[in-house]
C-alpha positions as CSV (number, residue, x, y, z in Angstrom):
1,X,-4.5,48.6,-33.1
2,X,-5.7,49.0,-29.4
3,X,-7.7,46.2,-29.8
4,X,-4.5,44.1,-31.2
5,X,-2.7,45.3,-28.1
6,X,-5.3,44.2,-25.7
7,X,-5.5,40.6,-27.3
8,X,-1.5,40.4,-27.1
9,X,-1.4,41.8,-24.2
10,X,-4.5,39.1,-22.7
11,X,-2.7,36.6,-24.5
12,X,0.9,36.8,-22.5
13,X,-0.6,37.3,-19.1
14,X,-2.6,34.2,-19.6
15,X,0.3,32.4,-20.9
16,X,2.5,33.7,-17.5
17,X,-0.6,32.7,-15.2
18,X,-0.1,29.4,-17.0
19,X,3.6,29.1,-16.1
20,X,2.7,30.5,-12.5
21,X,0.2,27.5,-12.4
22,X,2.5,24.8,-13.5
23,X,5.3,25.2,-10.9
24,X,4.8,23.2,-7.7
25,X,3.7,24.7,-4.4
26,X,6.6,24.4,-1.9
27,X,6.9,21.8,0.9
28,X,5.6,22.9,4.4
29,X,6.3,19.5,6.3
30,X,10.3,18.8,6.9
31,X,9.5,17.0,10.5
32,X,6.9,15.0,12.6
33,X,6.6,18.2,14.5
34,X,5.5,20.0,11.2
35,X,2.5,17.4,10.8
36,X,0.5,19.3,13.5
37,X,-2.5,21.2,11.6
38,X,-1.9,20.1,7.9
39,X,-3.7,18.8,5.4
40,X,-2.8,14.8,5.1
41,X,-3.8,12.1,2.6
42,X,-4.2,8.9,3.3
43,X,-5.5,5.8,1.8
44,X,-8.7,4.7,3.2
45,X,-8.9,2.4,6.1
46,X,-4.7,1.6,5.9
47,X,-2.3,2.0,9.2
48,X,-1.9,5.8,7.6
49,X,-5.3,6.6,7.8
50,X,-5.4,5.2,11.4
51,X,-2.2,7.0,12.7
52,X,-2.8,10.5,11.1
53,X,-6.0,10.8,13.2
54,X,-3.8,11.1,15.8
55,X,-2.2,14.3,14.2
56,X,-3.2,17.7,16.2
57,X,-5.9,20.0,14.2
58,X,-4.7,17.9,10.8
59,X,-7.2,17.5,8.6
60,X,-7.5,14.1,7.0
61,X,-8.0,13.3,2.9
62,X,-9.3,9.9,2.6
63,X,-8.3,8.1,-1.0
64,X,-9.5,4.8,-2.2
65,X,-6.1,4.4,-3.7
66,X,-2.9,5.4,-2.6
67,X,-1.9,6.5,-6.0
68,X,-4.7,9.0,-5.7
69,X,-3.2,10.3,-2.5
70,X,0.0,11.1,-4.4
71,X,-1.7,13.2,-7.1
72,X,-3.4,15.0,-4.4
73,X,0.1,15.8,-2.9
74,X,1.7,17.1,-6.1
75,X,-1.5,18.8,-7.3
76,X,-1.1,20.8,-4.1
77,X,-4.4,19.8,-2.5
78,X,-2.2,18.1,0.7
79,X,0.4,19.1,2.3
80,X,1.8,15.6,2.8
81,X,1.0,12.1,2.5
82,X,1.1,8.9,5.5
83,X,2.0,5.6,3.6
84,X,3.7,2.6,3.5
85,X,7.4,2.8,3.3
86,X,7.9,0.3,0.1
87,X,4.9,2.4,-2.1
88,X,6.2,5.4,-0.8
89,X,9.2,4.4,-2.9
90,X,7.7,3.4,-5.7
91,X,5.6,6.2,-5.7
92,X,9.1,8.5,-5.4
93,X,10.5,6.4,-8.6
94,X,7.8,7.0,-10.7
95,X,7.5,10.8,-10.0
96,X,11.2,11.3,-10.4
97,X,12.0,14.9,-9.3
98,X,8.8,15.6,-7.8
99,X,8.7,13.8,-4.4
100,X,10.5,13.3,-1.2
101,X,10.4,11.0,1.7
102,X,11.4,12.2,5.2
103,X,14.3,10.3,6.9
104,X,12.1,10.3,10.2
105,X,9.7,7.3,9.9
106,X,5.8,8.1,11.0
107,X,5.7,4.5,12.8
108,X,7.0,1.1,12.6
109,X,4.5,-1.7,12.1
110,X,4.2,-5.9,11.2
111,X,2.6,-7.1,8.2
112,X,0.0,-10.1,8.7
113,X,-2.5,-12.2,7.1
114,X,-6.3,-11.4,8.6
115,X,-8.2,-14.7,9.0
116,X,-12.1,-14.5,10.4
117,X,-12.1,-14.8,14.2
118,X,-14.4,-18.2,13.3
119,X,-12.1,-19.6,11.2
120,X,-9.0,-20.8,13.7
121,X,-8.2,-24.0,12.1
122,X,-6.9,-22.1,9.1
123,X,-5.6,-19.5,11.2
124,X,-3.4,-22.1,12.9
125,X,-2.9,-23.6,9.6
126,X,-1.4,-20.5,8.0
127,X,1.3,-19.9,11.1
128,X,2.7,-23.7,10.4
129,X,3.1,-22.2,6.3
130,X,4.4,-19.3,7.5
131,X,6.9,-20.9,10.3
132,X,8.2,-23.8,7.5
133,X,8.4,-20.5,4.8
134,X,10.7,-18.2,7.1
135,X,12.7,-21.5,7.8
136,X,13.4,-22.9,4.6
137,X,13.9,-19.0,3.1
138,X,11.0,-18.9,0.8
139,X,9.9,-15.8,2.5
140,X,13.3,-14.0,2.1
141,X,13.7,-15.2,-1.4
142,X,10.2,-13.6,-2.3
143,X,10.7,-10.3,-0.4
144,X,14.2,-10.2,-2.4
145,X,12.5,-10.2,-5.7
146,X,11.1,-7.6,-5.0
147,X,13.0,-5.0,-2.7
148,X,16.7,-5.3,-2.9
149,X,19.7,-5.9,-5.6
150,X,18.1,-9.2,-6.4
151,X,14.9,-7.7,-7.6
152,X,13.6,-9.5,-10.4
153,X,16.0,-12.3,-10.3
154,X,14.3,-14.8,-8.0
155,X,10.0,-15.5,-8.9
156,X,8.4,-17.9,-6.5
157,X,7.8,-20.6,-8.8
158,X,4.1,-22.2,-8.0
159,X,4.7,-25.7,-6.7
160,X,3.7,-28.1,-10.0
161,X,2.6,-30.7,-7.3
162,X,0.2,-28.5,-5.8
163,X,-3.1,-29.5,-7.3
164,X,-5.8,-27.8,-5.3
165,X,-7.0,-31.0,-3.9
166,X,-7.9,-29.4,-0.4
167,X,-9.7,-26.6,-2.0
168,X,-9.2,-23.0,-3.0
169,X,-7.6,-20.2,-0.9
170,X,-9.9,-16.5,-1.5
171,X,-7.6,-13.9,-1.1
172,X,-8.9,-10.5,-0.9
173,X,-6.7,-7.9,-1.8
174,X,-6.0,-4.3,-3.0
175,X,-3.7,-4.6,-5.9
176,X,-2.7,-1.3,-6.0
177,X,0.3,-1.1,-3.2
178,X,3.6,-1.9,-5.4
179,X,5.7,-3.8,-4.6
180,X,3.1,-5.8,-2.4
181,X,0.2,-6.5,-4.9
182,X,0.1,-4.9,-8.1
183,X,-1.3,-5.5,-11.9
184,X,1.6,-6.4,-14.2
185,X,0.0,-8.0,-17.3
186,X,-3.3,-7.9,-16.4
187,X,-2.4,-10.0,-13.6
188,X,-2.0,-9.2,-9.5
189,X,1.4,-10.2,-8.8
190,X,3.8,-8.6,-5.5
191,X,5.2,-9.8,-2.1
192,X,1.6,-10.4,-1.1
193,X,0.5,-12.6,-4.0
194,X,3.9,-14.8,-4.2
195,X,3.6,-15.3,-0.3
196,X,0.0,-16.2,-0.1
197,X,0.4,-18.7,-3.7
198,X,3.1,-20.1,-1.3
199,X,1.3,-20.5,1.5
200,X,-1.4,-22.1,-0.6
201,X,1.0,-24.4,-2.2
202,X,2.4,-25.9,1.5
203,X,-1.7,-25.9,2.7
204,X,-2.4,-28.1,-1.0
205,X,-4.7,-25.4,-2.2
206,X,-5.5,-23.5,-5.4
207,X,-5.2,-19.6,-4.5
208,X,-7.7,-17.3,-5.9
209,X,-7.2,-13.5,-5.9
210,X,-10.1,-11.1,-5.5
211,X,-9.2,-7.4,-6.1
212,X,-11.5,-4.7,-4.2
213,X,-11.6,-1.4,-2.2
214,X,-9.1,-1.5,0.6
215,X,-10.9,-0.8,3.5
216,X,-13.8,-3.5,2.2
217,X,-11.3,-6.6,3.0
218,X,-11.9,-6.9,6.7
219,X,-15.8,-7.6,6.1
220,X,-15.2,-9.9,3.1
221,X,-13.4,-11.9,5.4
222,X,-15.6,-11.6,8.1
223,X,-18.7,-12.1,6.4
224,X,-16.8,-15.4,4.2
225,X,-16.5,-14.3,0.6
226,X,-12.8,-14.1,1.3
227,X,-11.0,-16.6,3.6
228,X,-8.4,-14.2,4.2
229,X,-6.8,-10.6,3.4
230,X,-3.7,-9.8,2.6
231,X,-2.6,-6.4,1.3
232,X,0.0,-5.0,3.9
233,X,-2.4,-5.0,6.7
234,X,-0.7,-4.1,9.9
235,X,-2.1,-5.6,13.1
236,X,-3.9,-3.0,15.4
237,X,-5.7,-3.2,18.5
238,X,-9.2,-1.6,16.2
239,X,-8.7,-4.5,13.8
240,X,-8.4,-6.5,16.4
241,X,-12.2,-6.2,17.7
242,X,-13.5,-7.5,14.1
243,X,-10.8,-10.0,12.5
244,X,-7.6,-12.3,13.7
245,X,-4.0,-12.5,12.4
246,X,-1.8,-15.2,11.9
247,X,1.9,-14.4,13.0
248,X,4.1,-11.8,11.2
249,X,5.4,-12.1,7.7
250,X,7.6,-8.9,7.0
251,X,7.6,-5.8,8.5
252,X,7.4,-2.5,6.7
253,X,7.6,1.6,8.2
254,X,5.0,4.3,7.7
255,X,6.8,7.0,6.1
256,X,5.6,10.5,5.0
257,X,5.7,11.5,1.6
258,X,6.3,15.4,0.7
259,X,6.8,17.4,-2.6
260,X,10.0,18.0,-3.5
């Protein structure tokens, strides 16, 4: 009988340890001033990453996918998390109850294409696409599809004339920053992929789409095995030593990410 005891008794304290394990650790960061000396996940090589070294005493987790960073935040092993405002809220939607975003934005940036600093013909080429794609509403139409109440309802539609005859457009990407560039159907679709298929269509190009580690884009473009990056890269004065940018396209808002 003792023994029975004992092994109930073992049984329910590992079943309350269980219940004490499975409730979320509360938030500790409600303000930028609550950054200073806390754990903080980023993605690796992204504007976060940069930024949060910047934090006092914080200590950085590096993820090769932002998605990685957010199990990290609800597992408990950071206290916070520095991304992108629109994958923040997808992040938010899919974890429904779990996550927050702070009202206070981390920092306000501009999204561009990186081109190699030898390549300034296409660089040049790229700003006349982007100039006739902000003025005819291309670009809005494709940033509506996918943030907005006219998600979904307007595609940019490939342009059937377009043949490729003045080559193919390498784009090197890192599909996994919804609503930018992500898989749907085995294919890497977003604000990223419809803008640079349009860009390609005005330049009479085929686009190609290469997939890899974030912060491994700047040196495919650098060394040519990309001809340009595009994955919500913000301009910064570091990038800026390696790789150009064309003009603007959108711009977005680090925000910070914290358990509910």
């Amino acid at each position: 009988m003792k023994k029975l005891a004992a092994l109930v008794l073992s049984v329910v304290m590992m079943a309350m340890l269980a219940g004490c394990g499975s409730k979320s650790l509360p938030n500790t960061v409600f303000t930028l001033d609550d950054l200073e000396g806390k754990t903080i996940g980023v993605q690796l090589g992204t504007t976060g990453d940069i930024y949060a070294t910047d934090v006092k005493d914080a200590t950085i987790e590096r993820y090769s996918k932002g998605v990685d960073a957010i199990q990290s935040l609800i597992s408990g092993k950071v206290d916070c998390v520095i991304i992108d405002a629109q994958p923040a809220k997808a992040f938010v939607e899919k974890n429904s109850g779990k996550l927050d975003i702070l009202s206070e934005p981390f920092a306000l940036e501009e999204y561009a294409i990186c081109v190699s600093k030898d390549n300034k013909a296409l660089t040049d080429d790229i700003n006349k696409a982007l100039a006739e794609l902000k003025a005819n509403g291309t670009m809005d139409k494709i940033i509506a599809n996918y943030i907005g109440d006219k998600k979904g309802t307007c595609p940019y539609e490939k342009d059937a004339n377009n043949t490729g005859a003045n080559g193919t457009l390498i784009m090197a990407t890192n599909a996994f920053f919804e609503p930018y560039e992500y898989y749907e159907d085995g294919k890497v679709v977003g604000i990223d992929a419809e803008m640079a298929q349009a860009v390609a269509d005005v330049l009479g190009k085929s686009l190609m789409i290469e997939d890899m580690e974030f912060d491994s884009i700047i040196a495919a473009v650098q060394t040519g095995k990309a001809d340009i990056g595009v994955a919500g890269m913000t301009v910064t004065e570091e990038r800026l030593q390696n790789i150009d940018f064309t003009d603007s396209y959108t711009t977005s808002t680090q925000v910070i990410v914290v358990r509910k």
